[in-house]
C-alpha atoms as an extended CHARMM CRD file, in Angstrom:
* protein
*
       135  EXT
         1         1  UNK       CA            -17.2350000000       11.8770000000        5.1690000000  PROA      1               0.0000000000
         2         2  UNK       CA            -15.2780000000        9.7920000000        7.6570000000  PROA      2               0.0000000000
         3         3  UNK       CA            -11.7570000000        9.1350000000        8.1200000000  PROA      3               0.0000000000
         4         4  UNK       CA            -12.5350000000        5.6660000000        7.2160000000  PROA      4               0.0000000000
         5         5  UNK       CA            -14.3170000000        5.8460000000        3.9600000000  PROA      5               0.0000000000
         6         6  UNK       CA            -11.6050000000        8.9130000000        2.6480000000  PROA      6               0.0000000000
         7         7  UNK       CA             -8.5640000000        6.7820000000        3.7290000000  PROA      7               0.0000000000
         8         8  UNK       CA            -10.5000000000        3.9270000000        1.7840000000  PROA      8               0.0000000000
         9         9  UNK       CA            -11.1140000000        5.6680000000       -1.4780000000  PROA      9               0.0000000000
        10        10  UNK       CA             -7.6280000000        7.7150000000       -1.3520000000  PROA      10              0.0000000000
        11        11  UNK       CA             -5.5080000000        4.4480000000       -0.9400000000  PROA      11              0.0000000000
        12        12  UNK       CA             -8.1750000000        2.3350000000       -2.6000000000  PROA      12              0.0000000000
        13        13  UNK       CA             -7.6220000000        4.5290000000       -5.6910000000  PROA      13              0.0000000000
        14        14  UNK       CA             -3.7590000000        4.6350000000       -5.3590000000  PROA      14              0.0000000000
        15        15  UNK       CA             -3.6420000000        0.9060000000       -5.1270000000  PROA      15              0.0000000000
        16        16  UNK       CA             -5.8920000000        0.2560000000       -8.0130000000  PROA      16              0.0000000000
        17        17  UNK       CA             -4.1590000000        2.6050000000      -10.6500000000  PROA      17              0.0000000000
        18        18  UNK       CA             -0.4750000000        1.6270000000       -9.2600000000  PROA      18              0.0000000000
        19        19  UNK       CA             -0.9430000000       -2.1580000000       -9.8870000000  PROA      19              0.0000000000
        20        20  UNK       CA             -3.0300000000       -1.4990000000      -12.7840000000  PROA      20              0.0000000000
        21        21  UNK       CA              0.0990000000        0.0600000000      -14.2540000000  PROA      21              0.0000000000
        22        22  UNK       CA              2.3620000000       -2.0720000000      -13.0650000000  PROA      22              0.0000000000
        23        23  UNK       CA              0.2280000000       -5.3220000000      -14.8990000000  PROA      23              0.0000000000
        24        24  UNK       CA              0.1390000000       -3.0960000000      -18.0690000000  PROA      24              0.0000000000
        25        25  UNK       CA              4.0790000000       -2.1460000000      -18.4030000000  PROA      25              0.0000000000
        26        26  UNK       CA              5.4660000000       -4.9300000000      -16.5170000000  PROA      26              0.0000000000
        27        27  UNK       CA              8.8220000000       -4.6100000000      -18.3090000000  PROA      27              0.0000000000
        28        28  UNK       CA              9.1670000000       -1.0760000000      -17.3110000000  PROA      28              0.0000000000
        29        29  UNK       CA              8.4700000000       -2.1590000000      -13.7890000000  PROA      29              0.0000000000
        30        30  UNK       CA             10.7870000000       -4.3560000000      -13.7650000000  PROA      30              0.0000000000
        31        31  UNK       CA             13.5590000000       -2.7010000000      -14.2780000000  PROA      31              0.0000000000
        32        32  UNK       CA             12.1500000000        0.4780000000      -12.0690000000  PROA      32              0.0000000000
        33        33  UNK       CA             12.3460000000       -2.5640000000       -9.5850000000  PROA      33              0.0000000000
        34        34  UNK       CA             16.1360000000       -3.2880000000      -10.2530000000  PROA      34              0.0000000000
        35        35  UNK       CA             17.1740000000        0.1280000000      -10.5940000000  PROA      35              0.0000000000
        36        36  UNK       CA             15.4340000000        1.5820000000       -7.2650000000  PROA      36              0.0000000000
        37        37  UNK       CA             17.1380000000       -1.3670000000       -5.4240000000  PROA      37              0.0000000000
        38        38  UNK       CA             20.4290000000       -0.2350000000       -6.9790000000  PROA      38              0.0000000000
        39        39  UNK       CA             19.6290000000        3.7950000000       -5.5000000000  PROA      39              0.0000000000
        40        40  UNK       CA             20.3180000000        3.9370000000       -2.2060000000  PROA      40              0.0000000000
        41        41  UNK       CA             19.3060000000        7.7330000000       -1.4870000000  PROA      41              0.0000000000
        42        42  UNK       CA             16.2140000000        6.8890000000       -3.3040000000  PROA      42              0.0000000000
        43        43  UNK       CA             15.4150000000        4.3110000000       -1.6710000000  PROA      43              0.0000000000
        44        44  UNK       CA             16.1750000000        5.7030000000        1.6060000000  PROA      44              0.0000000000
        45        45  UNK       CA             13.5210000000        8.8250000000        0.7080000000  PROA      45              0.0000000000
        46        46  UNK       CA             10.8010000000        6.0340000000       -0.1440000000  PROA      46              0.0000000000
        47        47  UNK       CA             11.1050000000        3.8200000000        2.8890000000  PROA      47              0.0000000000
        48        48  UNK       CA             10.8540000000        8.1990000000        5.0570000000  PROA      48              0.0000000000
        49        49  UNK       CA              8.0320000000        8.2210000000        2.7110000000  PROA      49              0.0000000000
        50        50  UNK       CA              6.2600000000        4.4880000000        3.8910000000  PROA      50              0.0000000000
        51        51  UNK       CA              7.0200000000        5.7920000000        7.2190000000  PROA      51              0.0000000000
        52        52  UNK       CA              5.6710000000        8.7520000000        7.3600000000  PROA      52              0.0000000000
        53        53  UNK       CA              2.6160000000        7.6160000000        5.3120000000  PROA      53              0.0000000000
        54        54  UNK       CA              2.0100000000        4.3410000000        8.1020000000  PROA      54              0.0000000000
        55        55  UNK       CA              2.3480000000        6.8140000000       10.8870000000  PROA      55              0.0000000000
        56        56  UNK       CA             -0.3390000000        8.9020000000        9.3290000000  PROA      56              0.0000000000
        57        57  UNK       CA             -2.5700000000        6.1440000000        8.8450000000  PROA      57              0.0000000000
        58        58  UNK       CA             -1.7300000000        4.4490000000       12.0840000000  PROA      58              0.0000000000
        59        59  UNK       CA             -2.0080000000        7.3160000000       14.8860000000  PROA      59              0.0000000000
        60        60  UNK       CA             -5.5910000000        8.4130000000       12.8170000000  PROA      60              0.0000000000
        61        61  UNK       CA             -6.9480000000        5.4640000000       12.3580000000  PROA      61              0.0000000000
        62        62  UNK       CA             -5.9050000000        2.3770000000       14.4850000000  PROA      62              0.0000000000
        63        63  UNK       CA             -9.2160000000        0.8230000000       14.4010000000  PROA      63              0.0000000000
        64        64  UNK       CA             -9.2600000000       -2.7880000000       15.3870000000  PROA      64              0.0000000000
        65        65  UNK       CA            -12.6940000000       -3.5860000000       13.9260000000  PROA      65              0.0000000000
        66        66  UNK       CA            -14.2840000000       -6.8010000000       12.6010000000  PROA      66              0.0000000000
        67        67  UNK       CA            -15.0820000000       -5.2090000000        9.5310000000  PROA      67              0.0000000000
        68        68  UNK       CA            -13.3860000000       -3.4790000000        6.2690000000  PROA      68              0.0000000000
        69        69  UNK       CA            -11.9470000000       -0.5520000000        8.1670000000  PROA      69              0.0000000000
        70        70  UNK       CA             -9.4710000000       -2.6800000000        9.7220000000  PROA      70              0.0000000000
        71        71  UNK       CA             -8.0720000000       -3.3810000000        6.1580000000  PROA      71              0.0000000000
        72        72  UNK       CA             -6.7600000000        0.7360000000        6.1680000000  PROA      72              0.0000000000
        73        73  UNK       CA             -5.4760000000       -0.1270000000        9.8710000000  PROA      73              0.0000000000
        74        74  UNK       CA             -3.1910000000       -3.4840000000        8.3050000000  PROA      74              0.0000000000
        75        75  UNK       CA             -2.0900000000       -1.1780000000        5.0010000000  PROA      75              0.0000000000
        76        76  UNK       CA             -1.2760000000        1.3300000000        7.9520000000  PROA      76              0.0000000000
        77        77  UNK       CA              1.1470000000       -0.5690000000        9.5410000000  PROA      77              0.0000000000
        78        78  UNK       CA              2.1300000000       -2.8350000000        6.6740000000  PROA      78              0.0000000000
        79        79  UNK       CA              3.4630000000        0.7670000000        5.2900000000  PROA      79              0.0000000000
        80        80  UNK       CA              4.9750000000        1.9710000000        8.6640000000  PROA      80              0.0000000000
        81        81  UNK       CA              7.1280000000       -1.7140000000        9.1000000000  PROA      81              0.0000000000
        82        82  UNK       CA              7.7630000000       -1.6370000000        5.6000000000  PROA      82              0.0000000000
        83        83  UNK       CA              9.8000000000        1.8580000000        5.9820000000  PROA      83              0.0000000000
        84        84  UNK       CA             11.1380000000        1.5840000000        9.3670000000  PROA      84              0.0000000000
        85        85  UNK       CA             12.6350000000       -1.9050000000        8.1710000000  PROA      85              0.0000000000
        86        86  UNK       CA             14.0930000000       -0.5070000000        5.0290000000  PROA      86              0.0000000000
        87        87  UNK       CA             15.8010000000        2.7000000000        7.2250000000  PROA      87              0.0000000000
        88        88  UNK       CA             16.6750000000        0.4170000000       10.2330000000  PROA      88              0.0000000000
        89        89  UNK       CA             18.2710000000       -2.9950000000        8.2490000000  PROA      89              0.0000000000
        90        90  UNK       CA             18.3360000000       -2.1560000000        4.5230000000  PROA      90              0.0000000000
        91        91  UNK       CA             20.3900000000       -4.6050000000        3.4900000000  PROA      91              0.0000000000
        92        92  UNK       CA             18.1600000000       -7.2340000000        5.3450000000  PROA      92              0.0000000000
        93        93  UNK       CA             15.2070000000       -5.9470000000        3.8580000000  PROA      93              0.0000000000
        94        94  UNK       CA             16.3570000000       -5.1140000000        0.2010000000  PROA      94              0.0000000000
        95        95  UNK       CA             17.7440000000       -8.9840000000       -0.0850000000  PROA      95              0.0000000000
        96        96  UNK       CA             13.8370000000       -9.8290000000        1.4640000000  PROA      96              0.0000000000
        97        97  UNK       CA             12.1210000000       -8.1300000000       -0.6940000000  PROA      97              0.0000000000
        98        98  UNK       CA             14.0890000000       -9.6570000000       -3.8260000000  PROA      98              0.0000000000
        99        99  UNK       CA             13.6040000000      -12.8760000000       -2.8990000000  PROA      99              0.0000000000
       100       100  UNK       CA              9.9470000000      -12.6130000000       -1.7880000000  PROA      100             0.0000000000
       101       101  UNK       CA              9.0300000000      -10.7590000000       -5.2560000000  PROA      101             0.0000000000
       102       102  UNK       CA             10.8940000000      -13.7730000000       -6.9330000000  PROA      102             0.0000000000
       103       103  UNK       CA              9.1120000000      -16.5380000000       -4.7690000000  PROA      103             0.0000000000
       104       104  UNK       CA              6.0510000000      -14.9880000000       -5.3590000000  PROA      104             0.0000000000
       105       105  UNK       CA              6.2080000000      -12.6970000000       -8.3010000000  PROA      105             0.0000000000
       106       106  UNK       CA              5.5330000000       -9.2410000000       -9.1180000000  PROA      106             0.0000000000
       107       107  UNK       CA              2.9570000000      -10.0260000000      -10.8920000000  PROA      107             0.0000000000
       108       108  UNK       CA              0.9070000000      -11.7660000000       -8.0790000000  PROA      108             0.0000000000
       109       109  UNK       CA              1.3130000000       -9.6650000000       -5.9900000000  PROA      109             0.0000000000
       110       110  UNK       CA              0.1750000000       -6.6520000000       -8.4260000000  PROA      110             0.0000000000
       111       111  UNK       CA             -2.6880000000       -8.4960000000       -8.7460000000  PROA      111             0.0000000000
       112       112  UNK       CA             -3.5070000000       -8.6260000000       -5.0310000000  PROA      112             0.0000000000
       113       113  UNK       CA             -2.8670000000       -5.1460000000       -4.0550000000  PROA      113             0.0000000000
       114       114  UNK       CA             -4.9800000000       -4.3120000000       -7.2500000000  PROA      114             0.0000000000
       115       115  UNK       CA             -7.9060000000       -6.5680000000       -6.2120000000  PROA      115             0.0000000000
       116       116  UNK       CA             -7.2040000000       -4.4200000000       -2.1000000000  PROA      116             0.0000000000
       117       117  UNK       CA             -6.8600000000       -1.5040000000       -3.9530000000  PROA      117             0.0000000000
       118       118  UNK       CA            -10.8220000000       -2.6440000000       -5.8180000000  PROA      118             0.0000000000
       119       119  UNK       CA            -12.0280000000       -3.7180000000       -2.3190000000  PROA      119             0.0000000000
       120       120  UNK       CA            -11.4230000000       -0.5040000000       -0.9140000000  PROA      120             0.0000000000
       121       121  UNK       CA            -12.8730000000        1.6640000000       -3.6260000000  PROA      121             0.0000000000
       122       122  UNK       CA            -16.0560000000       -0.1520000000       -3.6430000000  PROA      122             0.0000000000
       123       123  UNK       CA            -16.4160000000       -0.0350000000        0.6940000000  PROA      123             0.0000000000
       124       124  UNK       CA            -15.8540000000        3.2850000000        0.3230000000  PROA      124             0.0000000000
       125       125  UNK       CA            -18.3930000000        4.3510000000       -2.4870000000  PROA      125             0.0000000000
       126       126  UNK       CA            -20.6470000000        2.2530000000       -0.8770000000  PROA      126             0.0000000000
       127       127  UNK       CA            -20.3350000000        3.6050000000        2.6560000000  PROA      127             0.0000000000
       128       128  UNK       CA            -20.2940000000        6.9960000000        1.9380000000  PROA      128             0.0000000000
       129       129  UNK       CA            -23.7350000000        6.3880000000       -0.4590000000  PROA      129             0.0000000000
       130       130  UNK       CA            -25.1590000000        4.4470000000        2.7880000000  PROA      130             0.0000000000
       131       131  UNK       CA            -24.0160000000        7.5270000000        4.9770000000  PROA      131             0.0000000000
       132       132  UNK       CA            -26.0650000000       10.3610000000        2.3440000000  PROA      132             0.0000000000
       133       133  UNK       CA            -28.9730000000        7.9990000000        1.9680000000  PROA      133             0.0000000000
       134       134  UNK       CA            -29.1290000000        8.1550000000        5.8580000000  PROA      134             0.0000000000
       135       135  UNK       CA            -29.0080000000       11.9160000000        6.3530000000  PROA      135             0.0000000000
């Protein structure tokens, strides 16, 4: 299987059961949402964690394709700003994030990172079939 398709299906997957929770028990992640802002150590793990995670993704996989592989790349980096923002300015990027989720809402946005999260399950299932069939 290629580092494309797995990376597709693993954060595929993760995407679609995340949001999928977060649309089912949006109370509870709501006030997960106020009370990780409010935990600075945690939060401060999390945005080693993005980091870490976007580096991953970024130094395997920086493909700048015109195709759905390039959709792992953005989530790559996406994940590797997102942390080295939250270490380097948290204040900056704590107040950001409030006021984008309010401007845009949680719920929104769930529902585009669970519709991603869709997208990539489906490339990948259907890449790796395409890849079997061809063998």
């Amino acid at each position: 299987m290629c580092l494309s398709i797995f990376l597709a299906l693993v954060i595929g997957f993760y995407l679609f059961l995340v949001n999928l929770a977060a649309l089912v028990h949006q109370q509870h992640f709501k006030k997960i949402r106020t009370e990780f802002l409010a935990d600075h150590p945690l939060a401060t793990l999390t945005a080693s964690l993005s980091l870490l995670f976007g580096l991953f993704v970024v130094v395997a996989h920086n493909l700048w394709v015109a195709g759905w592989p390039v959709l792992v790349t953005l989530i790559g980096w996406i994940a590797l700003l997102q942390g080295a923002a939250a270490l380097l300015i948290p204040d900056h990027y704590h107040k950001a994030c409030k006021q984008f989720t309010h401007k845009v809402g949680a719920n929104a946005l769930a529902w585009v990172w669970l519709l991603i999260g869709l997208y990539l399950i489906w490339m990948g299932f259907d890449n790796a079939n395409t890849m079997m069939i061809d063998q």
